[in-house]
VEXDREN-2710 file (C-alpha; in Angstrom, 1 decimal):
% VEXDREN-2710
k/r/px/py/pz
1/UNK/0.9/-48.3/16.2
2/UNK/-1.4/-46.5/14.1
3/UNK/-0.5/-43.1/12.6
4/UNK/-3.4/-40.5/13.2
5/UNK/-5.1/-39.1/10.3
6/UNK/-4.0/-36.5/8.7
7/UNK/-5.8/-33.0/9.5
8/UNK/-7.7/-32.0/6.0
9/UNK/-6.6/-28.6/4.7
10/UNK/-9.4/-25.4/5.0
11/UNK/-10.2/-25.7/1.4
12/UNK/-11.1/-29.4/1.4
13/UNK/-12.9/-28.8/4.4
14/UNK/-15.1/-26.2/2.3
15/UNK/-15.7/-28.6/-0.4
16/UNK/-16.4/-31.6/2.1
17/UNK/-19.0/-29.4/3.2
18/UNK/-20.7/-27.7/0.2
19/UNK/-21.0/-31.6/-1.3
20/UNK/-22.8/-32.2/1.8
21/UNK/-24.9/-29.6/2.0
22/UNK/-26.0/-30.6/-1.8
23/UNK/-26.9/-33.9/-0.4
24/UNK/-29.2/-32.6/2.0
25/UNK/-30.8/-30.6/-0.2
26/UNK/-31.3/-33.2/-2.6
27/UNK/-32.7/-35.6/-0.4
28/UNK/-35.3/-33.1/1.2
29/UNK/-33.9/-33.3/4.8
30/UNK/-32.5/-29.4/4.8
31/UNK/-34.0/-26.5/2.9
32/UNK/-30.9/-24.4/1.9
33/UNK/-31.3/-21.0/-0.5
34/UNK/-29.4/-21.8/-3.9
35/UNK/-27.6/-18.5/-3.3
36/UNK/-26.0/-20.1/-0.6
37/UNK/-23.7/-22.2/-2.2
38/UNK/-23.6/-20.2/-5.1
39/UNK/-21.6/-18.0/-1.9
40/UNK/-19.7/-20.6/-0.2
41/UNK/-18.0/-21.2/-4.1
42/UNK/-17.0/-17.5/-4.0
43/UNK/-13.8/-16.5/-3.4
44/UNK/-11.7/-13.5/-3.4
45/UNK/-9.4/-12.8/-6.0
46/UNK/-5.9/-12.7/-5.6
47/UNK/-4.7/-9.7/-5.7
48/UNK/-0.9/-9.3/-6.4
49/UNK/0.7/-5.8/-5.8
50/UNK/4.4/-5.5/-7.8
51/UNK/5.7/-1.8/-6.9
52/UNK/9.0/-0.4/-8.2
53/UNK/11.3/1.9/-5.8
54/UNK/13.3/5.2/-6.7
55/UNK/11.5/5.4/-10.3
56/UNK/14.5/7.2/-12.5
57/UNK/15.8/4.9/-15.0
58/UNK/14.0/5.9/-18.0
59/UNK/15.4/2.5/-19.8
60/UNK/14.0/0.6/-16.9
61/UNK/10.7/2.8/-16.8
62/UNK/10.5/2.0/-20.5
63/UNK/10.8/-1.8/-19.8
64/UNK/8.4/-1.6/-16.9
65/UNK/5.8/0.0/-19.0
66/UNK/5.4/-2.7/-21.9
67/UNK/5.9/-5.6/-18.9
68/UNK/2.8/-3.8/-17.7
69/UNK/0.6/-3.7/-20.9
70/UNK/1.6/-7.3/-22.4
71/UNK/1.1/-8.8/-18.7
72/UNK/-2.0/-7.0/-17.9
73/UNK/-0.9/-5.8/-14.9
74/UNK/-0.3/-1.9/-13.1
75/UNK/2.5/-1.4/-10.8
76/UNK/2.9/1.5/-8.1
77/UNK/6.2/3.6/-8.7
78/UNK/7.6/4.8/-5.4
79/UNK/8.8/8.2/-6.9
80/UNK/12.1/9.7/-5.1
81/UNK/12.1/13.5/-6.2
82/UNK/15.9/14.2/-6.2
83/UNK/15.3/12.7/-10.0
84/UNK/12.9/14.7/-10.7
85/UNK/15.9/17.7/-10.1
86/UNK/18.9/17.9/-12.1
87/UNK/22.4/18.2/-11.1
88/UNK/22.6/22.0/-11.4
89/UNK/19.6/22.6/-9.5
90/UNK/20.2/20.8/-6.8
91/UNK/20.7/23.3/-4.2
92/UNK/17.1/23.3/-3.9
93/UNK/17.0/20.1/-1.6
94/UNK/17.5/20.0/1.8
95/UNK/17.1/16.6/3.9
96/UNK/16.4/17.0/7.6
97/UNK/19.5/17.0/9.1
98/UNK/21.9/17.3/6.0
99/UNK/23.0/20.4/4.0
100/UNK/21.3/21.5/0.9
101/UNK/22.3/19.5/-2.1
102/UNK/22.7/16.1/-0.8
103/UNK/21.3/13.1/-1.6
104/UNK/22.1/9.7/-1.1
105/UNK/21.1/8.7/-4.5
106/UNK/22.2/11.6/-6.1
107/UNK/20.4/13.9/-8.8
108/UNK/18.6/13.5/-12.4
109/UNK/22.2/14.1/-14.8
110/UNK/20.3/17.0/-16.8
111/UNK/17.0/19.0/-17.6
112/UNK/16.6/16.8/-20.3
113/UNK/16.8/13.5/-18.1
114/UNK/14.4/15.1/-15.9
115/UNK/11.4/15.6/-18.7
116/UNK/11.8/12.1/-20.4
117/UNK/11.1/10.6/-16.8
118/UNK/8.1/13.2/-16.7
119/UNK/7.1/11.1/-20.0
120/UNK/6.9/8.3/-18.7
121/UNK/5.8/9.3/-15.6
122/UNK/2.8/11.0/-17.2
123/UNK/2.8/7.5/-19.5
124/UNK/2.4/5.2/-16.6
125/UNK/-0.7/7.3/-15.0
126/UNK/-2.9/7.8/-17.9
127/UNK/-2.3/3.8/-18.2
128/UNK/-3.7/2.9/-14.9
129/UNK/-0.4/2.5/-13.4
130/UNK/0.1/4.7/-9.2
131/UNK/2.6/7.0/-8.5
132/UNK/3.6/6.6/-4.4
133/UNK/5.9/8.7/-2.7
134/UNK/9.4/7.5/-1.9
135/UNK/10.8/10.5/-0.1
136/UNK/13.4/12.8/-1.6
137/UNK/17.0/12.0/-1.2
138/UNK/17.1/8.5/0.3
139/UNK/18.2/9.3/3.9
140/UNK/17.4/6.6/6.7
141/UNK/14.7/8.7/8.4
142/UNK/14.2/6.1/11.9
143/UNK/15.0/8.9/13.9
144/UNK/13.6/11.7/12.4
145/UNK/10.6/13.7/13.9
146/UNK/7.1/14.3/12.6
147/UNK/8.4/17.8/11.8
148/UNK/11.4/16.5/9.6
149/UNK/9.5/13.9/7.6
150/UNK/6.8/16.7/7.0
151/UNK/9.5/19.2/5.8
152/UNK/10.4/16.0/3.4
153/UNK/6.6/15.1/2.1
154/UNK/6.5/19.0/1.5
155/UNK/9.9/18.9/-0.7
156/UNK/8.3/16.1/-2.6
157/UNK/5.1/17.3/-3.3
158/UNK/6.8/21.1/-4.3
159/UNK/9.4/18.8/-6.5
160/UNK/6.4/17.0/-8.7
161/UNK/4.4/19.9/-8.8
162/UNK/6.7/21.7/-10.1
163/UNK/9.2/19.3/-12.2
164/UNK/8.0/20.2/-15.5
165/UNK/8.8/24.4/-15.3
166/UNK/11.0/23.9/-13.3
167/UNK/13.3/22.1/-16.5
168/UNK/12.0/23.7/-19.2
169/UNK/9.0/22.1/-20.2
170/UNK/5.5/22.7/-20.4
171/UNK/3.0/20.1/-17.7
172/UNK/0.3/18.3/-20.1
173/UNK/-2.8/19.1/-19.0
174/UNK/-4.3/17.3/-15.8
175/UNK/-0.9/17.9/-14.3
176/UNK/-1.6/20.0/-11.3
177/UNK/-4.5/17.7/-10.7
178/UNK/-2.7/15.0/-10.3
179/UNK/0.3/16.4/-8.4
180/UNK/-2.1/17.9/-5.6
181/UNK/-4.2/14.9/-5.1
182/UNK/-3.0/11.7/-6.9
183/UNK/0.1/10.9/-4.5
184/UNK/-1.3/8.6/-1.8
185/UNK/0.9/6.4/-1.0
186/UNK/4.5/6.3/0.9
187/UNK/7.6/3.1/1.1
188/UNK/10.3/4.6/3.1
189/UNK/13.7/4.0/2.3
190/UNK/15.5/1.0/3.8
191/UNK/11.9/0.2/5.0
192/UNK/13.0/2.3/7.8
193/UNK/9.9/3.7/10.0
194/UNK/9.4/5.0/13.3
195/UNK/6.7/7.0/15.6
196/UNK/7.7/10.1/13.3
197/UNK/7.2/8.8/10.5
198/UNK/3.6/7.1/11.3
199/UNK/2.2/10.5/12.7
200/UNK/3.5/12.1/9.6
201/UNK/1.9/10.1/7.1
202/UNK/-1.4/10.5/9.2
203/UNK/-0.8/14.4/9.3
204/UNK/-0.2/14.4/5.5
205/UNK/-3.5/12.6/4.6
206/UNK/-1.6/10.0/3.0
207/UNK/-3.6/6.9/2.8
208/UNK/-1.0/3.6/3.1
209/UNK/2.3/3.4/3.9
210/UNK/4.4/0.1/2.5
211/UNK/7.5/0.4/4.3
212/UNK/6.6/-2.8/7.5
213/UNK/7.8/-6.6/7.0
214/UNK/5.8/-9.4/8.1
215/UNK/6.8/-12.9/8.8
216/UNK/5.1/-14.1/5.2
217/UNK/1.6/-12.4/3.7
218/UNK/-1.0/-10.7/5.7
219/UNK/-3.6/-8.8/5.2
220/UNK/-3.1/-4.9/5.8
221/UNK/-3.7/-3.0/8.7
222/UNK/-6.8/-0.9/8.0
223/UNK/-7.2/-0.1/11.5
224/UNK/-4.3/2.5/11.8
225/UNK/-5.1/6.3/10.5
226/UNK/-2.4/5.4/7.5
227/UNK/-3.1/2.1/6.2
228/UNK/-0.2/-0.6/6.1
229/UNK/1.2/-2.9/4.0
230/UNK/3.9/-5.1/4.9
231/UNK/6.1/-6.4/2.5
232/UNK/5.7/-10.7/3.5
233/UNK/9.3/-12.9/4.2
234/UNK/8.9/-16.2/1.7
235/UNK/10.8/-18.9/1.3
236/UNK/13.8/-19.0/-0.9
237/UNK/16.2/-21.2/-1.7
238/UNK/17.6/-24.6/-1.4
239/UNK/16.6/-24.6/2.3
240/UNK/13.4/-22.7/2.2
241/UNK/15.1/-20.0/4.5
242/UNK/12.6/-16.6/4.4
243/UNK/13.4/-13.5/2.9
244/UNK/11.9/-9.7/1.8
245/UNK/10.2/-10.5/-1.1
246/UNK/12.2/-7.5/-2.6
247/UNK/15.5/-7.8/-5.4
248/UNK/17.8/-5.6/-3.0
249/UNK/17.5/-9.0/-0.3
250/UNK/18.0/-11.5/-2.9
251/UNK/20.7/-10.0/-4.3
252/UNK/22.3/-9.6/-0.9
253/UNK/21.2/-13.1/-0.3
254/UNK/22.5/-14.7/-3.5
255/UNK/25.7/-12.9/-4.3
256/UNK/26.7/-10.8/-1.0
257/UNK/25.4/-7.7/-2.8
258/UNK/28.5/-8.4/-5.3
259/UNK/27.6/-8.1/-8.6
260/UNK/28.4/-11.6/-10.4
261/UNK/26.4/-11.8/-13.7
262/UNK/28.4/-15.5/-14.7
263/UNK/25.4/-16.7/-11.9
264/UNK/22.2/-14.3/-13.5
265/UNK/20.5/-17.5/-14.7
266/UNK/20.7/-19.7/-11.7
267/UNK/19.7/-16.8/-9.4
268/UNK/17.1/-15.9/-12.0
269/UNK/15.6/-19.2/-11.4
270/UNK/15.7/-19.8/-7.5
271/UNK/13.9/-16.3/-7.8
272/UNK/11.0/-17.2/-10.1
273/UNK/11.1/-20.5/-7.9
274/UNK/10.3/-18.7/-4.7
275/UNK/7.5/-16.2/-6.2
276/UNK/6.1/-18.8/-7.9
277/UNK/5.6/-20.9/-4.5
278/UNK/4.7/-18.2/-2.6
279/UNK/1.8/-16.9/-4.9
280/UNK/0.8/-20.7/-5.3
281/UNK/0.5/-21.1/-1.6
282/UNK/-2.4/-18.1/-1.5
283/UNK/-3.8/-18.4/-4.4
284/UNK/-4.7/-22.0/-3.0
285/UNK/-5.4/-20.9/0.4
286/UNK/-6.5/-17.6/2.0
287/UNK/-5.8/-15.4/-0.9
288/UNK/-4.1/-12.3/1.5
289/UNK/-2.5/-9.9/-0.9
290/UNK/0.9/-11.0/-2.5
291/UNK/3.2/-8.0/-2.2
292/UNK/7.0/-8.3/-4.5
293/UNK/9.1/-5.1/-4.7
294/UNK/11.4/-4.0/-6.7
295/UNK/14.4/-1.5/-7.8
296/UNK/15.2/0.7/-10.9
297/UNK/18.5/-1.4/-10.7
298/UNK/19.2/-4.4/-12.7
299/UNK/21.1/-6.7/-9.8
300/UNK/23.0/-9.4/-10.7
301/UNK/22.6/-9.4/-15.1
302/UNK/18.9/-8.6/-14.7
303/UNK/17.8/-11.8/-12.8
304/UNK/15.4/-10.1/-10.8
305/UNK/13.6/-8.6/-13.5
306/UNK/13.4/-11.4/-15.6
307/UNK/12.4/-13.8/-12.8
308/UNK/9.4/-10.7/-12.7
309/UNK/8.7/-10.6/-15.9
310/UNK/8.2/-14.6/-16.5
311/UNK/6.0/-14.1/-13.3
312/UNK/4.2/-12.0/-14.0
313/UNK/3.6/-13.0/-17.6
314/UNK/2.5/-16.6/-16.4
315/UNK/0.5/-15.2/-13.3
316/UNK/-1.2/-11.7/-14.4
317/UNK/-4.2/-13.3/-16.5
318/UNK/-4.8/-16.5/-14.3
319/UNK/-8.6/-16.5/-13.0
320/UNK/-9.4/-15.0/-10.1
321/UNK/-5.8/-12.9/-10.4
322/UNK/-5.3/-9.4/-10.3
323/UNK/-2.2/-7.6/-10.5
324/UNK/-3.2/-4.1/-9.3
325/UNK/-1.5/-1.1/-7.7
326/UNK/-1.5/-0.5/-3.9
327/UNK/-4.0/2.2/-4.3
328/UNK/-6.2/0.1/-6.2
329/UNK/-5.9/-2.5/-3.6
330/UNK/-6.8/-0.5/-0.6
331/UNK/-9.9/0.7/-2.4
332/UNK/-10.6/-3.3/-3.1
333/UNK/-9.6/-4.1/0.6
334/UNK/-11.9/-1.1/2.2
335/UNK/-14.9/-2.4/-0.4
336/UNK/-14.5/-5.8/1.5
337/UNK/-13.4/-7.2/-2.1
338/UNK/-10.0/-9.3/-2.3
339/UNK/-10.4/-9.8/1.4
340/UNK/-9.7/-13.2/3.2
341/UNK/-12.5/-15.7/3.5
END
């Protein structure tokens, strides 16, 4: 019996096809425009989006920074504004639902905590890097109302307004600016959303939301009011089993969400192994966005972020790569740049 041929793969298609519409052209049987070709070599680039969540380890924004500037790349920071409050002033928070002062990831230790974040907060903008919107204190919000996740976007927008007065410092410059207007974006905690949460975002005017999952990447949702992004399952592992591209997952995946450092290197390089295959497998096919998220946390002796920084070292300045922020993306996306051919 004769095995069938195997089916060739989109890209060698395209290439089959420009090489034959050179023929053509050379032989004088088909007038084809130069500029068509010169089109059918285009592609997109690929665009890589590496976003950080909760934003209040001023070691880890320190570190995030100088990955950014020696990789080329910008990151979005999903913000949560408890740390942008200290202990003492906590009282001033009140989730839907819970009383004032609670958080479920707790509160900036002092004043002086507070305004070295602002640093580098303040750091990470003027360097091209996007501040998005994480919420306040970290509550599963599935269940909440339109009403309650507006109280919350209004606690967050009051908290970065008015973080730097409010401990004791003085805002640089362009701060008010970019408190009222620079804050576009939202990832919910536990990437838990619902119908209140979608017609808050819309009445907010924020323009994406990165809180959905899809089965690998996809191209956003641009139809919706509030753009989406979902965060794409990849392979991982010995038996290629999927998984959110996110730390949190892995580390739940690799180590039960125990911490067990004596493993950091082996877990460090199953996790480099599966970004590595996953950006391979767009950047040689349709090129959809490649979305890989993140935690102030170090997990398991740092794996995940040094799996993230070799990738992003070794991927960042490839051709045709660019490792922007979401917000940056979008604007690509809705320019018809970085889309999929």
């Amino acid at each position: 019996m004769i095995a069938p041929a195997p089916c060739p793969s989109p890209s060698r298609v395209a290439t089959q096809t420009r090489r034959l519409a050179a023929a053509l052209i050379v032989s004088g049987l088909v007038a084809v425009p130069a500029s068509t070709l010169a089109q059918a070599d285009e592609r997109p680039e690929q665009l890589v989006l590496i976003s950080f969540d909760g934003a209040h380890d001023n070691a880890l924004w320190e570190r995030s920074l100088k990955l950014g500037d020696s990789a080329g790349a910008r990151f979005t920071y999903f913000l949560s504004c408890t740390f942008l409050m200290s202990r003492d002033a906590r009282a001033g928070y009140k989730a839907p639902g819970q009383s004032a002062g609670r958080s479920n990831v707790g509160f900036a230790k002092d004043s002086a905590d507070v305004l070295a974040r602002l640093g580098h907060i303040w750091g990470a903008v003027q360097a091209g890097h996007e501040i998005g919107s994480h919420g306040c204190g970290h509550y599963d919000g599935k269940d909440w109302s339109k009403s309650d996740w507006l109280t919350e976007f209004s606690q967050f927008d009051a908290a970065l307004a008015n973080a730097w007065t409010n401990n004791g410092g003085e805002p640089p410059a362009g701060w008010a600016g970019f408190a009222g207007s620079a804050v576009t974006g939202f990832r919910a905690p536990y990437l838990s959303t619902g119908d209140g949460l979608f017609a808050a975002l819309a009445a907010h005017g924020l323009s994406y939301d990165a809180s959905t999952v899809s089965r690998g990447p996809v191209m956003p949702d641009l139809s919706k009011p509030t753009a989406r992004f979902a965060l794409p399952l990849i392979p991982e592992g010995p038996q290629g089993r999927r998984i959110i591209a996110m730390d949190y997952n892995l580390f739940v995946r690799h180590s039960a969400a125990f911490e067990t450092p004596s493993k950091a290197k082996e877990f460090e390089e199953r996790t480099l192994a599966a970004f590595r295959a996953a950006f391979e497998a767009e950047y040689a096919g349709e090129r959809r966005p490649l979305q890989l998220g993140f935690h102030f946390v170090e997990m398991n002796g740092g794996a995940y972020w040094t799996a993230l920084e070799r990738f992003a070292a070794e991927t960042c300045g490839r051709p045709e790569v660019a490792c922007v922020t979401y917000q940056d993306a979008l604007q690509r996306l809705e320019r018809g740049q970085g889309s999929a051919s």
